[in-house]
N, C-alpha and C positions, 0 to 999 in steps of 0.2 A: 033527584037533584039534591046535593048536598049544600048547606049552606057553610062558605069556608069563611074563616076571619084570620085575617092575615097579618097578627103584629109586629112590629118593629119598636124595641126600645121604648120610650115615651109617646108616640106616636098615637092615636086614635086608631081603633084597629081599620082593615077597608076588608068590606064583605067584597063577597063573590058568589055566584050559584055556579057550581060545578056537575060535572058525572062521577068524578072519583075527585081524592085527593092527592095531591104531589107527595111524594114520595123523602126522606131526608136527605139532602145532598142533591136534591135539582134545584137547579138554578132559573129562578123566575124573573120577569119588570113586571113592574108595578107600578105606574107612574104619579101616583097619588103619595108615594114613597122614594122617591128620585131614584127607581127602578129600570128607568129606560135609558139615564147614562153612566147609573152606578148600578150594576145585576144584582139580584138578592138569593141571597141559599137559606135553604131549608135547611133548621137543626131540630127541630121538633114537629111530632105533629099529635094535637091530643084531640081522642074523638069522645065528644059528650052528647051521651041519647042512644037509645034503640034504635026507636019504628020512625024520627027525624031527627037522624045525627044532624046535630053542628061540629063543625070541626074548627079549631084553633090550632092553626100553622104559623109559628116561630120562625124569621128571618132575621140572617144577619147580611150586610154589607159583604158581597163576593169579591174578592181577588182575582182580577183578571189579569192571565196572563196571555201577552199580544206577541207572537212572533217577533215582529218586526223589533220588540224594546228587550225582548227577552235576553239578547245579548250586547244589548246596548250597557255602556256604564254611565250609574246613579250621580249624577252631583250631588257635592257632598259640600259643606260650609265651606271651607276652605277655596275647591273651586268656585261657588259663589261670589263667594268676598274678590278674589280677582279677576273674577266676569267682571263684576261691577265697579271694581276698582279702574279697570282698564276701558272700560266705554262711558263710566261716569266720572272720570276723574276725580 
């Protein structure tokens, strides 16, 4: 079992006991990390120890892209401003 610590930015790391470790570019939650409505990606992964690796796995904020918005278009200020112009007078 490996022992993983799973940092984020400023964040406190959050252990885990694993079998192996994630790999760079997979994408995990982590709910201790607002993991489970924002997914996290592996950009690092450092292994410290022998015969009881610990491992420190680097996450950043993933980008998810959804079908359904993927061809949707972004509002932009200007849209804004006359959304809100036009329902808030």
């Amino acid at each position: 079992m490996l022992v993983l610590y799973f940092c984020l930015n400023d964040h406190p790391p959050v252990i885990r006991y694993w079998s192996s470790a994630p790999r760079i570019g997979d994408t995990i939650a982590l709910p201790e990390l607002g993991g489970n409505l924002d997914p996290l990606r592996v950009y690092d992964v450092i292994w410290e120890g022998v015969e009881e690796a610990t491992v420190s796995v680097y996450v950043h904020h993933a980008k998810v892209e959804h079908a359904v918005c993927r061809g949707a278009e972004r509002p932009n200020r200007t849209m804004l401003d006359n959304f809100l112009q036009e329902h808030l007078g």
